[in-house]
C-alpha positions as CSV (number, residue, x, y, z in Angstrom):
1,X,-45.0,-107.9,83.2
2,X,-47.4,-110.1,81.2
3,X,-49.2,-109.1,77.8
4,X,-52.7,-108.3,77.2
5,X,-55.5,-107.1,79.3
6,X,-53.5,-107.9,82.5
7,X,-51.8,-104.7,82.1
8,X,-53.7,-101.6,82.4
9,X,-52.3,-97.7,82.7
10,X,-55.3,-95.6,83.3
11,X,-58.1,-95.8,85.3
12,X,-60.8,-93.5,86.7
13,X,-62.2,-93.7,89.7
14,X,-64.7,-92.0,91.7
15,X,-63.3,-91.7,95.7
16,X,-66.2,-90.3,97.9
17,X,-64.1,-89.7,101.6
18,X,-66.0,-90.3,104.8
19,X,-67.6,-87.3,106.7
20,X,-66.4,-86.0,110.1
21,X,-68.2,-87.3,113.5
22,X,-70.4,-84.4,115.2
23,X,-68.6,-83.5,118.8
24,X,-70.9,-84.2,121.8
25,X,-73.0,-81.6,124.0
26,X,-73.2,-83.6,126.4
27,X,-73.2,-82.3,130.4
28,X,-71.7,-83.5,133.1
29,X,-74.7,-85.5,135.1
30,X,-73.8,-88.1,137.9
31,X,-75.7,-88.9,141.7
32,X,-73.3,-86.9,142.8
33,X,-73.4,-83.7,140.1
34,X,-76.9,-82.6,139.5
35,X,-75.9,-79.6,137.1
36,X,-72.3,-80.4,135.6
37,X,-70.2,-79.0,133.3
38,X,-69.7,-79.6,129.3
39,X,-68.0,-82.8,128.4
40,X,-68.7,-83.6,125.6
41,X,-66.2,-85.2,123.2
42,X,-64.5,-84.6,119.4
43,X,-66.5,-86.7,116.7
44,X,-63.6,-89.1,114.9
45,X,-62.2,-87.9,111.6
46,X,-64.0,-89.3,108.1
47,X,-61.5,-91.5,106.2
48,X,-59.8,-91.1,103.9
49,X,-58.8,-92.3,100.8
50,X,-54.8,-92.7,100.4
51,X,-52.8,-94.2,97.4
52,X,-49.9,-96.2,98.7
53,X,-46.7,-97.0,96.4
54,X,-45.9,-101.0,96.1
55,X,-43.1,-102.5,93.8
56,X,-44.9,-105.7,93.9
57,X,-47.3,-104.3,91.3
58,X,-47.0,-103.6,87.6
59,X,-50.6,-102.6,86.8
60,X,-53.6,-100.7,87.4
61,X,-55.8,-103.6,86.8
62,X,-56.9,-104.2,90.3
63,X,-58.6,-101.0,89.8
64,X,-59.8,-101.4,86.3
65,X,-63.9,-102.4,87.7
66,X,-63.6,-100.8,91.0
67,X,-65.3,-97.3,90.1
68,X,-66.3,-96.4,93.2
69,X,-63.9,-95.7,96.4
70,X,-65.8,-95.2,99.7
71,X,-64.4,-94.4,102.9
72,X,-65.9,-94.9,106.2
73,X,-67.6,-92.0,108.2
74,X,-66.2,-90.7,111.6
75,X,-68.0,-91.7,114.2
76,X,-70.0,-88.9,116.8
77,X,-68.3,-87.3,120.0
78,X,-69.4,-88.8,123.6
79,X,-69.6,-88.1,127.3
80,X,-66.9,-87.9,129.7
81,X,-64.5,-86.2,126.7
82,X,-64.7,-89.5,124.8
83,X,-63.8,-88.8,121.3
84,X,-65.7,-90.6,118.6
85,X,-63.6,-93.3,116.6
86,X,-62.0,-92.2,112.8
87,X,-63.4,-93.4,109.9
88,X,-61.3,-96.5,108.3
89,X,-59.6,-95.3,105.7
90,X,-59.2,-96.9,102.1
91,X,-55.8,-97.8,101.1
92,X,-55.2,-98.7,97.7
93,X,-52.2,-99.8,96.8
94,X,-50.5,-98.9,93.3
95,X,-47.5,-99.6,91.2
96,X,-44.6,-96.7,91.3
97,X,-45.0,-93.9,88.5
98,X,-48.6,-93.7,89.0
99,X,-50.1,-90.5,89.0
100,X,-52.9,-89.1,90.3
101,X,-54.9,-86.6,88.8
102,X,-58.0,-84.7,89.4
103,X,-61.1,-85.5,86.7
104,X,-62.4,-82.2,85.9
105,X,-59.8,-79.7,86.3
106,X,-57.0,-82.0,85.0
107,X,-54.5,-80.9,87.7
108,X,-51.5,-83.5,88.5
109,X,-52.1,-84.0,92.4
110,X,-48.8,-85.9,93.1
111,X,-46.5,-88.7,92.2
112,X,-46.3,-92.3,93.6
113,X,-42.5,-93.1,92.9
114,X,-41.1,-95.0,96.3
115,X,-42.2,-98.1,97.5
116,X,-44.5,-97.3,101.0
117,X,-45.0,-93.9,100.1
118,X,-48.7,-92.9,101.0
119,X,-50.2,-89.6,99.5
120,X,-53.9,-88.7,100.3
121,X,-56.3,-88.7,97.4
122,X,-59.2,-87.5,98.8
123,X,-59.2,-86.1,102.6
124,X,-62.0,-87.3,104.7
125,X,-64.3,-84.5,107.1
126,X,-62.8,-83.4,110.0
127,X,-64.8,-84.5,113.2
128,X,-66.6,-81.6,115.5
129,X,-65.5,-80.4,118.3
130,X,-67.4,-81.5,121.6
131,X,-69.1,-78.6,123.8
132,X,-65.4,-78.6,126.4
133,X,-64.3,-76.6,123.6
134,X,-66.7,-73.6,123.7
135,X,-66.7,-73.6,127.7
136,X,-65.6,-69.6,128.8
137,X,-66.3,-67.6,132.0
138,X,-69.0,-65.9,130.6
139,X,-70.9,-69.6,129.1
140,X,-70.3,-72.2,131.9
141,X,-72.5,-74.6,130.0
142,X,-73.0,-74.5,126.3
143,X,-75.2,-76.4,124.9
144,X,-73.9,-76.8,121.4
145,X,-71.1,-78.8,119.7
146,X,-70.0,-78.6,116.4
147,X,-70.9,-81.0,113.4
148,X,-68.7,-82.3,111.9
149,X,-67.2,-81.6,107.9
150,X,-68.7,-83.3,105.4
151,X,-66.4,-85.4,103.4
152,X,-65.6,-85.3,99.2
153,X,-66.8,-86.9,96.1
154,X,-64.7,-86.3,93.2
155,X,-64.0,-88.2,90.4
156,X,-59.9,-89.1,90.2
157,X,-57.9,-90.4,87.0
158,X,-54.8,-92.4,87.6
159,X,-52.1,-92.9,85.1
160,X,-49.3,-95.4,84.9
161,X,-45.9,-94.3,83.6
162,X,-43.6,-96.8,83.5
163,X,-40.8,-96.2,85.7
164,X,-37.3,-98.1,84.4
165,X,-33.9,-97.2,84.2
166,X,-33.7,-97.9,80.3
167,X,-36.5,-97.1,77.7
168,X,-36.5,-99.0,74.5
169,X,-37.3,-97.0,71.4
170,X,-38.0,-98.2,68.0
171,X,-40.0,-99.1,65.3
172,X,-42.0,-102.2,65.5
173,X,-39.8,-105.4,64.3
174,X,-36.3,-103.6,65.2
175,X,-35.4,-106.6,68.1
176,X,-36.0,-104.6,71.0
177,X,-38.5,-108.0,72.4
178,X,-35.8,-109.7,71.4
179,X,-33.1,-107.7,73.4
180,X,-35.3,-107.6,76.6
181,X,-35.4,-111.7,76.6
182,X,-31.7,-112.2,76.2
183,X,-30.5,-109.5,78.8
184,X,-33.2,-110.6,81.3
185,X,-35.8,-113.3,82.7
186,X,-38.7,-111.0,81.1
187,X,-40.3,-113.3,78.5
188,X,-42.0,-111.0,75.9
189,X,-44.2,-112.0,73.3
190,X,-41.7,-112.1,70.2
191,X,-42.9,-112.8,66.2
192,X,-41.9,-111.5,62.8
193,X,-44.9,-109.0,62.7
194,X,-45.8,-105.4,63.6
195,X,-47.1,-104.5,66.9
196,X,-46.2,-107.8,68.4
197,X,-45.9,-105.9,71.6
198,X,-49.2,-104.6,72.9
199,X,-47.9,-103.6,76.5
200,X,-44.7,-102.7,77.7
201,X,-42.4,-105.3,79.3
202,X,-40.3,-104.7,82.3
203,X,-37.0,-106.9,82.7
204,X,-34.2,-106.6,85.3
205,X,-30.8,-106.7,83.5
206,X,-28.1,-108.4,85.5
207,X,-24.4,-106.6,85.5
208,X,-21.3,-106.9,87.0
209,X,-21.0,-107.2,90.6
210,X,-24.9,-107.8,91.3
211,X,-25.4,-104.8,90.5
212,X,-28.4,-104.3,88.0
213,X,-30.8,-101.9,86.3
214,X,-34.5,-102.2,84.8
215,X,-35.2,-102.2,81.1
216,X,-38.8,-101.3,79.7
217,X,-39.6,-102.5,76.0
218,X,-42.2,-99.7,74.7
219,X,-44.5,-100.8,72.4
220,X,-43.4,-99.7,68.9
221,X,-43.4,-96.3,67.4
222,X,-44.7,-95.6,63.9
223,X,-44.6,-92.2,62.2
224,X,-47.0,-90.3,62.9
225,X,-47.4,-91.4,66.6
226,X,-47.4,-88.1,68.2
227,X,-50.6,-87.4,66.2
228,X,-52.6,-90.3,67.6
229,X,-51.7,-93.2,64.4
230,X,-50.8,-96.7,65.8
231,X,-50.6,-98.0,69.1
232,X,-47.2,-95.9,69.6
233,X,-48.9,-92.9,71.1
234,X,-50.8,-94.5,73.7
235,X,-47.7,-95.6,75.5
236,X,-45.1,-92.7,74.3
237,X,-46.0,-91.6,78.1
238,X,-44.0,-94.4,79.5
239,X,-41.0,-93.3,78.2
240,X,-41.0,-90.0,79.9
241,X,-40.5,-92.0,83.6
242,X,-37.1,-93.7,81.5
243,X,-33.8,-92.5,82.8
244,X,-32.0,-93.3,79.5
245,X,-33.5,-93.8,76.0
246,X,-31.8,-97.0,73.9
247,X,-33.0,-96.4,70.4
248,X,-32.9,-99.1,68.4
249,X,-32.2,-99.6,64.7
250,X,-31.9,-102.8,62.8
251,X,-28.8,-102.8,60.5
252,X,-31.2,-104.7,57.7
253,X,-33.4,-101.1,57.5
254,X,-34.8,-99.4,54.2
255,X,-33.6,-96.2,55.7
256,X,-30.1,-95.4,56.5
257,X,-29.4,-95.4,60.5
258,X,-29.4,-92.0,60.9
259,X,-32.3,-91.2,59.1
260,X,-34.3,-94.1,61.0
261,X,-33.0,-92.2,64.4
262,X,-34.0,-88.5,63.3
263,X,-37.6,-89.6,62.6
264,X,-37.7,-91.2,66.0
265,X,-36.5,-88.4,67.9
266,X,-38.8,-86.6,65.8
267,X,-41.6,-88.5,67.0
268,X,-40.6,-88.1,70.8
269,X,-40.1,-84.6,70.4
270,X,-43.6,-83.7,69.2
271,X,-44.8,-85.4,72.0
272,X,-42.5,-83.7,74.4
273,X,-39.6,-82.0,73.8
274,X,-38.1,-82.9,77.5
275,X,-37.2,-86.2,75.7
276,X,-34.4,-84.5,74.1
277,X,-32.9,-84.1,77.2
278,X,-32.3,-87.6,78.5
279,X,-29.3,-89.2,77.1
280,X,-29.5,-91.2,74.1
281,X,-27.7,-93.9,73.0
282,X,-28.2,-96.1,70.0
283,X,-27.7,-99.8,69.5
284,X,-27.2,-101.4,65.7
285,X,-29.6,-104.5,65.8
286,X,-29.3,-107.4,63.7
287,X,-25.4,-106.4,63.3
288,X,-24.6,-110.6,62.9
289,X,-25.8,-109.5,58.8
290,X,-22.7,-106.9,58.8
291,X,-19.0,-107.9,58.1
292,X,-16.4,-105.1,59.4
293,X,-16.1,-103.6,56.4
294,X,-19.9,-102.7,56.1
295,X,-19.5,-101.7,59.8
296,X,-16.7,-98.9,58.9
297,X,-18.3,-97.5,56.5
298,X,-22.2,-97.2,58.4
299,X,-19.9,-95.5,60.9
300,X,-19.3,-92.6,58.9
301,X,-23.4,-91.5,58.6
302,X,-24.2,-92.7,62.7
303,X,-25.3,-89.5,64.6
304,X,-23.2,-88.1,67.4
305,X,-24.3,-90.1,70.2
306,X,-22.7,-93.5,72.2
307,X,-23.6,-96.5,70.0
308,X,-22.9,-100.1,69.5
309,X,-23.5,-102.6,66.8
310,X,-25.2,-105.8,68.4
311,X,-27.1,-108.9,67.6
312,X,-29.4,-110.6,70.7
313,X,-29.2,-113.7,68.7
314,X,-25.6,-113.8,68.4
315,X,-25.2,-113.0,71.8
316,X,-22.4,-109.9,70.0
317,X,-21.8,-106.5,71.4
318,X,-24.4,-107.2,74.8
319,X,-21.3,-106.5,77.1
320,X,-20.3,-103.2,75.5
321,X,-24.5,-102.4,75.7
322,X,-24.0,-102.9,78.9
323,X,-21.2,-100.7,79.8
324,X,-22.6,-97.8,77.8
325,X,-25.9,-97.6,79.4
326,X,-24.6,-98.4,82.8
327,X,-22.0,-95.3,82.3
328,X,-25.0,-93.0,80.6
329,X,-27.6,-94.3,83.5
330,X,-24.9,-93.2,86.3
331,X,-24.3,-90.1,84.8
332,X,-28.2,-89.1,84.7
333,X,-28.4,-89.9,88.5
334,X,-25.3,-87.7,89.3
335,X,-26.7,-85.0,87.3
């Protein structure tokens, strides 16, 4: 996924459906059939507008200047019971975890989470029914069909959240950029300043036996992020979609490790307290600085969750990283 403007999580969109076909009133009228029956045909359905799941996208930015969504109307009912042709619909494709909600009212509509799956946004008009249908032995010939439905303009929001097996949490400089470009082919922006992350990256971590899990490097938290302060809160959303959460914690900190995790699970909690139940597990960053003695002794004040001490530079401790979030992903999908 690359940085900048190409990657955008929201949009809002305004999806006007197409509007059902009238049905025919046609009558039956040949050289041979001076006073026929009804025969008139169904108008054709309005289109729709459907959201369809691709894994070949990462962002909402084919969207970004495309504010209005039109679908084609539904075509009229004709003779001989010929139903009117349905509307095209529009098909927009989006990346998995986007969700579609409804403008005013705020109301999630559904998920897009599986490559191919389709969900209708907005539902175009049905088409009328042609004058066959109203035909009784009391009204050989009516004369009337029905119109067809209108179709819908609403105005839609769609939100991107990140969906990855692993989400990195941590503050700004604690060599979670860094991790992602070692374990993977994702090359993320890396520097030694804040908020050198802007977007979140995606990378595909390889493991034993081909097998291999996504990783998803979350722009960095500050205190305070749950409130709105830094760029932490605008992408705290694409952690909920993480199956695991990999806090990260560089051994160099003016906090002790502990006290760096409790005021990032802090942070996630305000923003949603479903957080606290993924599993956690923590990894030691910059651990090349520590000798074993240093190690032993941090051990004593780490909380109670799986962690490992590692350094992306030294290439130490990315094995056992591995292990413990392949074990903690694994055990998420079986419960």
């Amino acid at each position: 996924m690359s940085q900048g403007s190409n990657f955008v999580d929201y949009v809002k969109v305004c999806c006007r459906s197409g509007k059902g076909g009238a049905g025919s009133a046609h009558l039956h009228r040949d050289k041979h059939t001076a006073k026929g029956g009804p025969d008139g045909g169904d108008g054709g359905r309005g289109g729709h507008i459907i959201l369809k799941g691709s894994a070949q996208i990462w962002t909402l930015l084919h969207l970004k200047y495309r504010k209005h969504i039109i679908a084609e109307n539904g075509e009229g009912g004709g003779s001989a019971l010929r139903s009117g042709k349905n509307g095209r619909d529009e098909i927009l494709e989006v990346p998995l975890g986007t969700i579609a909600k409804n403008a005013e009212t705020g109301e999630t509509l559904f998920e897009i989470t599986e490559d191919g799956q389709t969900e209708i946004l907005t539902a175009g008009g049905r088409g009328g029914l042609g004058n066959w249908h109203f035909k009784t032995s009391t009204m050989q010939t009516p004369r009337f069909a029905q119109p067809g439905e209108p179709g819908k303009e609403e105005w839609m929001i769609l939100e991107l959240k990140v969906l990855a097996d692993v989400g990195l949490v941590g503050f700004p400089n604690a060599g979670k950029s860094t991790l992602l470009s070692v374990v993977s082919a994702a090359k993320p922006e890396i520097a030694d300043y804040p908020f050198t992350t802007i977007v979140p990256n995606l990378g595909i971590v390889a493991y034993r036996d081909s097998k291999s899990f996504v990783m998803a490097d979350i722009p960095g938290i500050i205190e305070g992020a749950s409130k709105g302060k830094g760029l932490g809160f605008r992408f705290l959303r694409h952690i909920e979609r993480n199956s695991v959460l990999l806090f990260m914690v560089p051994a160099d900190t003016s906090r002790s490790i502990n006290e760096e995790y409790q005021i990032l699970k802090r942070e996630l909690h305000e923003y949603n307290p479903e957080l606290m139940q993924k599993p956690h597990v923590l990894a030691i960053t910059k651990s090349d600085l520590l000798d074993e003695e240093l190690k032993q002794e941090m051990k004593n004040d780490l909380p109670k969750i799986p962690y490992v001490f590692i350094s992306s530079v030294a290439q130490q401790g990315l094995v056992e990283l591995k292990d413990m979030l392949w074990k903690a992903i694994n055990t998420e999908t079986e419960s």
